[in-house]
C-alpha positions as CSV (number, residue, x, y, z in Angstrom):
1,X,22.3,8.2,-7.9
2,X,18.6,7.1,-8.9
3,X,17.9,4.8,-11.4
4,X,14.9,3.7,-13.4
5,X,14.2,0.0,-13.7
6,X,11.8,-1.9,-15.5
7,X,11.6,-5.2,-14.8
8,X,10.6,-7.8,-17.4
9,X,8.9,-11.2,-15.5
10,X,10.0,-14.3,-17.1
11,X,7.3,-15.9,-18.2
12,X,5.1,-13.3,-18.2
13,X,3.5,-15.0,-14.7
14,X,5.0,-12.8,-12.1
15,X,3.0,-15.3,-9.0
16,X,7.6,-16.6,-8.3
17,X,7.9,-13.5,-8.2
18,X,5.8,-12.3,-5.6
19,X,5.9,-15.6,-3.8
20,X,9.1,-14.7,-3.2
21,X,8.9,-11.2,-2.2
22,X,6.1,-12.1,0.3
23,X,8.7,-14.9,1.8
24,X,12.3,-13.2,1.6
25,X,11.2,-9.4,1.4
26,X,12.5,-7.1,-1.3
27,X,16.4,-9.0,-1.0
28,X,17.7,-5.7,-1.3
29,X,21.3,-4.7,0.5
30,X,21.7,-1.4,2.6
31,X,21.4,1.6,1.1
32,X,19.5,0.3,-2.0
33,X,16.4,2.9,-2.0
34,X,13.2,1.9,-3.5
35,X,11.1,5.0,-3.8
36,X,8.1,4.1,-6.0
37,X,7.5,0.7,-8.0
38,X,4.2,1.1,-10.1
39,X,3.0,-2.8,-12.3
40,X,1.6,-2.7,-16.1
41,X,-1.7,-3.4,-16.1
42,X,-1.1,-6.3,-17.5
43,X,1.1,-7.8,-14.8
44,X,4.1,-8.6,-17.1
45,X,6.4,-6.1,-15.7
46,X,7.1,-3.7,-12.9
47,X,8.5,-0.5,-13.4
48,X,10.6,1.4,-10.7
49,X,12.5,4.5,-8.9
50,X,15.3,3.3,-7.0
51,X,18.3,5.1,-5.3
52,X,21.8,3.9,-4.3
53,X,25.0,5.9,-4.3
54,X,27.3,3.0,-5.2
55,X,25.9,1.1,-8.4
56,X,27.6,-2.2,-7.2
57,X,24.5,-2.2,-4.6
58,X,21.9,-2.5,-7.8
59,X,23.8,-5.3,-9.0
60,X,23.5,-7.2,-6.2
61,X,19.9,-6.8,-5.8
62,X,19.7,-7.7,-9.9
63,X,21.8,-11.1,-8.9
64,X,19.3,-11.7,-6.5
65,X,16.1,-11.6,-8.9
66,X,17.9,-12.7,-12.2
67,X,16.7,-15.8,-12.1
68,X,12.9,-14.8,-12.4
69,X,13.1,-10.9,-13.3
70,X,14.8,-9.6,-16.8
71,X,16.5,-6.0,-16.3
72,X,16.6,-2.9,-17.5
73,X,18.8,0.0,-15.5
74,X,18.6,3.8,-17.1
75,X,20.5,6.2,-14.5
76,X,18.5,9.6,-13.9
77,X,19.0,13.0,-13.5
78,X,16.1,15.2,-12.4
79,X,14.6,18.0,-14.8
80,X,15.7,20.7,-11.9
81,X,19.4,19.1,-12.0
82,X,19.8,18.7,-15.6
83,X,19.2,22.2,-15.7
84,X,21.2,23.2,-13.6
85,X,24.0,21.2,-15.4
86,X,23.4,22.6,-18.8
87,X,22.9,26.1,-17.7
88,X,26.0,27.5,-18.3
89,X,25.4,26.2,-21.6
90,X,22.7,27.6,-22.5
């Protein structure tokens, strides 16, 4: 299942964050996928593609970052999937 995630930093100074990233890595268990991770201009949040097939594997990366990082976690289907769900629908 892939997920978007947009990552609010507390604060709005994300240098915790990346302090920590740069000394513990992404803290992120097996099989939790990061594909892309793009940051606003702006620096004040981070926007992502991730991937896990058992959600309880995004919340305990979130536990690990709650601290610093406020969450937002929309589940995703592809374009080419979605229409292939609704086409029998259509």
């Amino acid at each position: 299942m892939q997920f978007v995630v947009i990552e609010d930093f507390r604060g709005g100074d994300p240098k915790a964050i990346y302090r920590r990233f740069r000394d513990k890595g992404r803290l992120a268990p097996e099989g939790f996928v990061v594909h892309h991770s793009w940051v606003a201009a702006d620096m004040s949040r981070c926007f992502m593609l991730v991937e896990a097939d058992d959600v309880t594997l995004v919340q305990r990366w979130v536990v690990e970052w709650a601290d610093l990082v406020g969450f937002e976690i929309v589940p995703v289907a592809t374009s080419k999937d979605t229409v292939v769900g609704l086409s029998p629908h259509l």
